[in-house]
GULO-644947 format. One line per 3 residues: their letters; for each residue x, y, z of C-alpha. Coordinates in steps of 0.02 Angstrom, whole numbers. Layout:
<sites>
A	X,Y,Z ~ ...
</sites>
This chain:
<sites>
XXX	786,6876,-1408 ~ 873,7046,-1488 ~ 1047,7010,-1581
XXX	1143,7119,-1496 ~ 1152,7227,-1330 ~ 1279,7366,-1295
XXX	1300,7404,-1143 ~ 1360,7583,-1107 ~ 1402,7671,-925
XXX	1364,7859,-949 ~ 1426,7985,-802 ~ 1435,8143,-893
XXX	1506,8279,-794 ~ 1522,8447,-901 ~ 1503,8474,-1072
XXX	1644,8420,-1154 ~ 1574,8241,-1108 ~ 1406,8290,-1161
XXX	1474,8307,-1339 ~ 1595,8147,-1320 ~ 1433,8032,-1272
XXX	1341,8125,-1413 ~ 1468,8071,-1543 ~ 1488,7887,-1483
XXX	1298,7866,-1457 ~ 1283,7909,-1647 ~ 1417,7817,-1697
XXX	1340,7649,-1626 ~ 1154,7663,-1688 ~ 1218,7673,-1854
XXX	1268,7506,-1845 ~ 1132,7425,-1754 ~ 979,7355,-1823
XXX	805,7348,-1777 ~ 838,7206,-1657 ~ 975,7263,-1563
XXX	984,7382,-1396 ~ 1089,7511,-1363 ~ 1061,7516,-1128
XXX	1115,7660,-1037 ~ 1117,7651,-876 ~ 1132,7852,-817
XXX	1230,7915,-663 ~ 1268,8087,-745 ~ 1271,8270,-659
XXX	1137,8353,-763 ~ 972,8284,-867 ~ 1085,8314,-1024
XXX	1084,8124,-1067 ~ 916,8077,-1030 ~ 849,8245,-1154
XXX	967,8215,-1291 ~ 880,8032,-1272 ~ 709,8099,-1267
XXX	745,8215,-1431 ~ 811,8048,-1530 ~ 660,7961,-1509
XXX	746,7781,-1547 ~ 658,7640,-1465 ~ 845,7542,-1494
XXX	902,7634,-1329 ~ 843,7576,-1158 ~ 909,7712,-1037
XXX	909,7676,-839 ~ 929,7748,-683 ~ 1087,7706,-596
XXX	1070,7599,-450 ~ 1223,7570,-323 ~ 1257,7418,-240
XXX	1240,7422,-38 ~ 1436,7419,-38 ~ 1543,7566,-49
XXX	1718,7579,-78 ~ 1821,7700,-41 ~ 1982,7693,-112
XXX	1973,7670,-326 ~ 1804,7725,-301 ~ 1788,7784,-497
XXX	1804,7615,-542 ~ 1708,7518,-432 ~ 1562,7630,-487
XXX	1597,7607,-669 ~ 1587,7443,-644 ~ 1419,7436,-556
XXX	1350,7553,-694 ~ 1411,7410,-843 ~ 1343,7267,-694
XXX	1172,7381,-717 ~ 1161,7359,-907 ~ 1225,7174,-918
XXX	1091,7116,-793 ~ 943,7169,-924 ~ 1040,7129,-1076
XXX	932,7018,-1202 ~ 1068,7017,-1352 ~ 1126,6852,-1394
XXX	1288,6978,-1451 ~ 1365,7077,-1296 ~ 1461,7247,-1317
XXX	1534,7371,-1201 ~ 1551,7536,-1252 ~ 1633,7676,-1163
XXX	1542,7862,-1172 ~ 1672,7952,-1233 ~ 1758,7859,-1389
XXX	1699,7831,-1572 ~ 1656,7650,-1648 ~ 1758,7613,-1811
XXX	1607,7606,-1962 ~ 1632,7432,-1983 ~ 1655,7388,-1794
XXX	1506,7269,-1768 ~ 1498,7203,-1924 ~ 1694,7131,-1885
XXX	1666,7083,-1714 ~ 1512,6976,-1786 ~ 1612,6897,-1899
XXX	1736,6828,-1761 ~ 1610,6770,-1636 ~ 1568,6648,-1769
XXX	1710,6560,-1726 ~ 1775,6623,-1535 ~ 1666,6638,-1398
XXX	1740,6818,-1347 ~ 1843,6933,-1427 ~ 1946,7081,-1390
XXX	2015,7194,-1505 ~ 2163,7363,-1550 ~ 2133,7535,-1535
XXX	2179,7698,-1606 ~ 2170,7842,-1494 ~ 2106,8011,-1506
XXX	2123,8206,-1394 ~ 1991,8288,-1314 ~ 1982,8375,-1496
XXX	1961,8228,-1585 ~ 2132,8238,-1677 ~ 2212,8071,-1698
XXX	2360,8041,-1592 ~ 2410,7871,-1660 ~ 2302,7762,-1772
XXX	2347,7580,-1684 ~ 2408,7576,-1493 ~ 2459,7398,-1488
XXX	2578,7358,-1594 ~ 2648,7177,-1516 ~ 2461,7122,-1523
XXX	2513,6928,-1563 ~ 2567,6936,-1386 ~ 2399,6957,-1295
XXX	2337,6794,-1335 ~ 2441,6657,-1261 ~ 2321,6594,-1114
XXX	2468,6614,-981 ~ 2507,6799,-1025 ~ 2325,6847,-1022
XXX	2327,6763,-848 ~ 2457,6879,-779 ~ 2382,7008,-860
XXX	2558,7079,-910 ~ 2460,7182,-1035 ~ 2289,7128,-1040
XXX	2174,7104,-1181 ~ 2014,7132,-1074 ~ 1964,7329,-1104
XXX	1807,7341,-1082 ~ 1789,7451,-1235 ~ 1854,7324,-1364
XXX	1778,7177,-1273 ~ 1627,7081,-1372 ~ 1557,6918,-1307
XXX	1414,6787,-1334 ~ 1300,6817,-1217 ~ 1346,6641,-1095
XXX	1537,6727,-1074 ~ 1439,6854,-986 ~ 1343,6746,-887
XXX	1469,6651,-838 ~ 1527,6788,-735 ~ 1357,6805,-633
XXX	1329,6857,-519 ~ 1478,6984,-491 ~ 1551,6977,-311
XXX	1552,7156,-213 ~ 1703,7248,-235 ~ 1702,7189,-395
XXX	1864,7307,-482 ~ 1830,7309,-644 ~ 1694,7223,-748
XXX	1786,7195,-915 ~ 1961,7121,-811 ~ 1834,7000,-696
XXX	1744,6952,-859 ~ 1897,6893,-947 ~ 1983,6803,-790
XXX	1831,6704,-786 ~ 1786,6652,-944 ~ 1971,6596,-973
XXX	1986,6480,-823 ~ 1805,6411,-870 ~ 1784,6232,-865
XXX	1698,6260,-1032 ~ 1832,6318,-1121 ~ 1767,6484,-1197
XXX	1897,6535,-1356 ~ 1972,6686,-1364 ~ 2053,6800,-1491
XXX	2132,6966,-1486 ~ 2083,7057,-1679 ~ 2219,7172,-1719
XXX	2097,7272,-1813 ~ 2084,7459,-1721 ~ 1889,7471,-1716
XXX	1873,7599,-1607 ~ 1965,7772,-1578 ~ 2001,7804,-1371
XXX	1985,7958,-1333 ~ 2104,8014,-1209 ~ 2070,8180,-1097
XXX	2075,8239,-926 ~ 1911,8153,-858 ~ 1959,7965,-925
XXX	1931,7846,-786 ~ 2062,7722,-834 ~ 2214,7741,-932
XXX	2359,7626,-1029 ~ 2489,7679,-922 ~ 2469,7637,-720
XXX	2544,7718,-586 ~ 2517,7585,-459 ~ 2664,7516,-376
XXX	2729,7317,-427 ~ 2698,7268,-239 ~ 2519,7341,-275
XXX	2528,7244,-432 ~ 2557,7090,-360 ~ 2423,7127,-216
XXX	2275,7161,-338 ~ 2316,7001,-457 ~ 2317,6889,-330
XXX	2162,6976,-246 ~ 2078,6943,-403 ~ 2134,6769,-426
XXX	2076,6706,-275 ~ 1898,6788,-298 ~ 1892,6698,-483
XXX	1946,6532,-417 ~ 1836,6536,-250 ~ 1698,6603,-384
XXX	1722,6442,-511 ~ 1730,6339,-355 ~ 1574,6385,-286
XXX	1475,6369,-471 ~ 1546,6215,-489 ~ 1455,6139,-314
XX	1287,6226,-357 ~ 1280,6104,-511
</sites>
């Protein structure tokens, strides 16, 4: 079994994004070792990805073809289809270590090494951020500053401000599980992930590191953002959506064993 897997959605649309991915991709093998895997599953515009793959030469990174579910949604669509891209990685993940990475940010030096060193102790873990322009100039160096606040279970069940970004989530590898297989429509991977896990009859630990291992970068072609524009009533409408899918899911798991 490899140590860890990091699972990374590329869609790289012009070529600003073709130097983002370029930068994070470097900034990740760095810290992996010979028994890790960096998987990219590919649903970019050009072959710019799969070349600057080629050229490295680094049997660490397992790159695959996107493949879409049979379900298509209309409205959020960006999401939905980032979230099949992660589904795509997860499903041939063989790290006993799980990490998301977006294409477009930079891992903190120390990143994995820190992570490691909590998943010792908690089952998943989510972590702070700095944030970064499409120039790479740093906006501000820590973006959560009431972190203590994310991890009280019944806050991160409202998801008032939730811990689960994909970007800053890391897992053992039966948190992921947990959450096979994903339902269609399934909104966002990282959000699903974390609803699960919590309300596990297992009782999976969690711990939000205030640490900001990563730098967001924040530009025009970000699929998700910090700041929503969705109305409360829409609020209200997608949290309980969500909560009925995790609870019928849990339900249904349960029976099977």
């Amino acid at each position: 079994m490899k140590r860890i897997s990091v699972c990374m959605a590329a869609h790289v649309k012009d070529s600003m994004q073709e130097c983002y991915i370029t930068q994070q991709i470097n900034s990740i093998l760095k810290q992996l070792g010979d028994n890790d895997e960096l998987i990219i599953p590919d649903d970019s515009d050009s072959t710019y990805v799969y070349n600057y793959i080629l050229g490295l030469n680094d049997e660490r990174i397992r790159l695959l073809k996107f493949q879409p579910s049979a379900w298509r949604a209309r409205q959020h669509e960006a999401f939905y289809h980032a979230s099949e891209n992660f589904y795509n990685a997860m499903r041939v993940a063989e790290g006993r270590y799980i990490f998301f990475s977006d294409q477009d940010d930079i891992w903190h030096n120390k990143k994995v090494e820190i992570c490691l060193q909590y998943l010792e102790k908690y089952d998943f873990i989510s972590h702070n951020f700095g944030i970064i322009n499409d120039e790479g100039d740093i906006v501000t160096d820590k973006f959560l500053m009431d972190y203590e606040k994310l991890n009280p279970l019944w806050k991160r069940m409202l998801l008032i401000r939730t811990p689960y970004r994909g970007c800053c989530l890391a897992m053992k590898r039966e948190v992921m599980e947990s959450a096979f297989p994903f339902p269609d429509n399934t909104f966002m991977h990282d959000i699903w992930i974390g609803c699960v896990a919590t309300l596990d009859i297992k009782g999976y630990k969690f711990k939000f590191v205030d640490d900001s291992l990563i730098m967001y970068r924040r530009h025009k072609g970000n699929v998700s953002d910090f700041q929503s524009s969705n109305s409360i009533l829409f609020k209200i409408y997608s949290r309980m959506l969500l909560y009925a899918k995790v609870f019928g899911f849990l339900i249904r798991k349960k029976k099977k064993h």
